[in-house]
Every structure is written in structure tokens, then in C-alpha cells.
C-alpha positions as CSV (number, residue, x, y, z in Angstrom):
1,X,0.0,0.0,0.0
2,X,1.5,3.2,-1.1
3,X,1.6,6.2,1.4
4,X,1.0,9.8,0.4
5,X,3.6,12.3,1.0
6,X,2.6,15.5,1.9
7,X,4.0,18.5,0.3
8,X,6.7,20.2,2.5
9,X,5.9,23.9,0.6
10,X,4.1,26.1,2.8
11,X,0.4,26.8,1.5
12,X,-1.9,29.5,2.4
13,X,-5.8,29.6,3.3
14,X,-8.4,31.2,1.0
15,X,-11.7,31.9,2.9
16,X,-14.6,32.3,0.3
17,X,-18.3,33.0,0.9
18,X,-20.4,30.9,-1.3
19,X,-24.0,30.5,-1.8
20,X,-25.6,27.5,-1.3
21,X,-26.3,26.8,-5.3
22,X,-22.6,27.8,-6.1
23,X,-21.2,25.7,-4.7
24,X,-23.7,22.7,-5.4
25,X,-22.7,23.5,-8.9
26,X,-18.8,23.7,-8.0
27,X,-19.2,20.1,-6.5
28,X,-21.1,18.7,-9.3
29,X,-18.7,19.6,-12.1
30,X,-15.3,18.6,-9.4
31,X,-17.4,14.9,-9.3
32,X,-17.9,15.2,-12.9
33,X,-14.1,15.6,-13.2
34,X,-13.0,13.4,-10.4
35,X,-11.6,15.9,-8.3
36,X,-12.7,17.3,-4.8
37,X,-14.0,21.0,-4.3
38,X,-10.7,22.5,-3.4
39,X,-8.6,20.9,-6.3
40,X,-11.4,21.7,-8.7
41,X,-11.5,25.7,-7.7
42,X,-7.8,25.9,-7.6
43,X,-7.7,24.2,-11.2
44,X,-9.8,26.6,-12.3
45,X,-8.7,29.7,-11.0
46,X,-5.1,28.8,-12.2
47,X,-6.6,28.4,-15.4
48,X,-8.5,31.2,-15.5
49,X,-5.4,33.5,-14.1
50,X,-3.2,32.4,-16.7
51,X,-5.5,32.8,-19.7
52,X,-6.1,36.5,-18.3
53,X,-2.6,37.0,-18.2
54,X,-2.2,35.4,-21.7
55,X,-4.3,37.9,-23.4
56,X,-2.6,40.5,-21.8
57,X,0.6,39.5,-23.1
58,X,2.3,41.9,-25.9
59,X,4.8,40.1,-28.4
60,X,7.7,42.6,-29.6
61,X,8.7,42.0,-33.3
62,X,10.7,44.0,-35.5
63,X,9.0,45.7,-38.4
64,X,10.3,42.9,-41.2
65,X,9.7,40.4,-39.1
66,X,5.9,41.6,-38.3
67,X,6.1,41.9,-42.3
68,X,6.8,38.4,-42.9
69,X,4.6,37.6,-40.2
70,X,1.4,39.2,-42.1
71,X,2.8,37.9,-45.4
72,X,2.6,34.5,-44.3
73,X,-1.0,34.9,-42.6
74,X,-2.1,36.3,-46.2
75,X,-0.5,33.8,-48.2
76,X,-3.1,31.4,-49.5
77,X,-2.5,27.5,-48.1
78,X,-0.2,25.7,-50.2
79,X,-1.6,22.5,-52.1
80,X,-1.3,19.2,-50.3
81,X,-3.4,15.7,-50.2
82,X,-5.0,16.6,-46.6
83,X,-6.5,20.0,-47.8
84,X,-7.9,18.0,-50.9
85,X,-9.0,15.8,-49.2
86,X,-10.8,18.3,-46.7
87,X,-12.0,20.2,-50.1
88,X,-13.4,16.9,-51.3
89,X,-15.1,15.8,-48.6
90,X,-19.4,16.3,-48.1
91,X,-19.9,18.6,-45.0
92,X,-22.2,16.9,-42.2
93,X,-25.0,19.4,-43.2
94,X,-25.3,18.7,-46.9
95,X,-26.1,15.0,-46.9
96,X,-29.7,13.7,-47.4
């Protein structure tokens, strides 16, 4: 039987008031994924915290290479046997 090792890092408490139907809905959907309340608001923030930060983020280019950057967003997709493929293919909504 494997024991668990606890995690020597020091953690911190977060206090939250919740109603009642919050956090009915936080436990469902930590069941749903398998994970208890506190994992499942943690995973979640975190996520949610980085993706803020993400779109916040500001890439530096130099002006040729933001040129070549838009030149290669505007050149049209070069041939291959996937896009044919894709091209070829009936779309879900136009079969009878």
C-alpha cells in the first residue's frame, strides 16, 4: 500500500463565501471531473489566471519580421493531399 507524501511547501488559506447553489454547482462539475471542491477551484482559478494573463501579453517584433509575419498569414495555403481531401469531402450538413 503506497503512502502519500505530503507537500513540505508552505500553503496558504483562502476563505470564500459561497451561496448554497454555487457551490452545489462547484461540487457537481469537481465529481464530474474526479476531483474534490478544493482541487477543482484551484484548477480553475489557475486556469483562468493564466489565460487573463495570456491575453494581456504583448509580443515585440521588428517591423520585417511583423512583415513576414502578415505575409505569411495572407499567403493562401499551399496545395497538399489533406486540404484536398478536406475540399473533397461532403460537410455533415449537406447529406440527405
Amino acid at each position: 500500500m503506497a503512502s502519500k507524501t505530503k507537500s513540505t511547501t508552505p500553503r496558504n488559506t483562502l476563505n470564500l463565501r459561497i451561496k448554497p447553489e454555487e457551490r452545489n454547482l462547484i461540487d457537481m462539475a469537481a465529481r464530474v471531473k474526479g476531483n474534490n471542491r478544493t482541487d477543482f477551484i484551484l484548477e480553475s482559478a489557475r486556469n483562468a489566471a493564466e489565460e487573463t494573463l495570456l491575453e494581456r501579453t504583448i509580443f515585440w517584433a521588428s517591423p520585417e519580421a511583423y512583415a513576414e509575419f502578415l505575409m505569411l498569414l495572407d499567403a493562401p495555403p499551399e496545395p497538399n493531399e489533406r486540404l484536398r481531401q478536406t475540399m473533397q469531402t461532403t460537410p455533415p450538413w449537406g447529406k440527405e
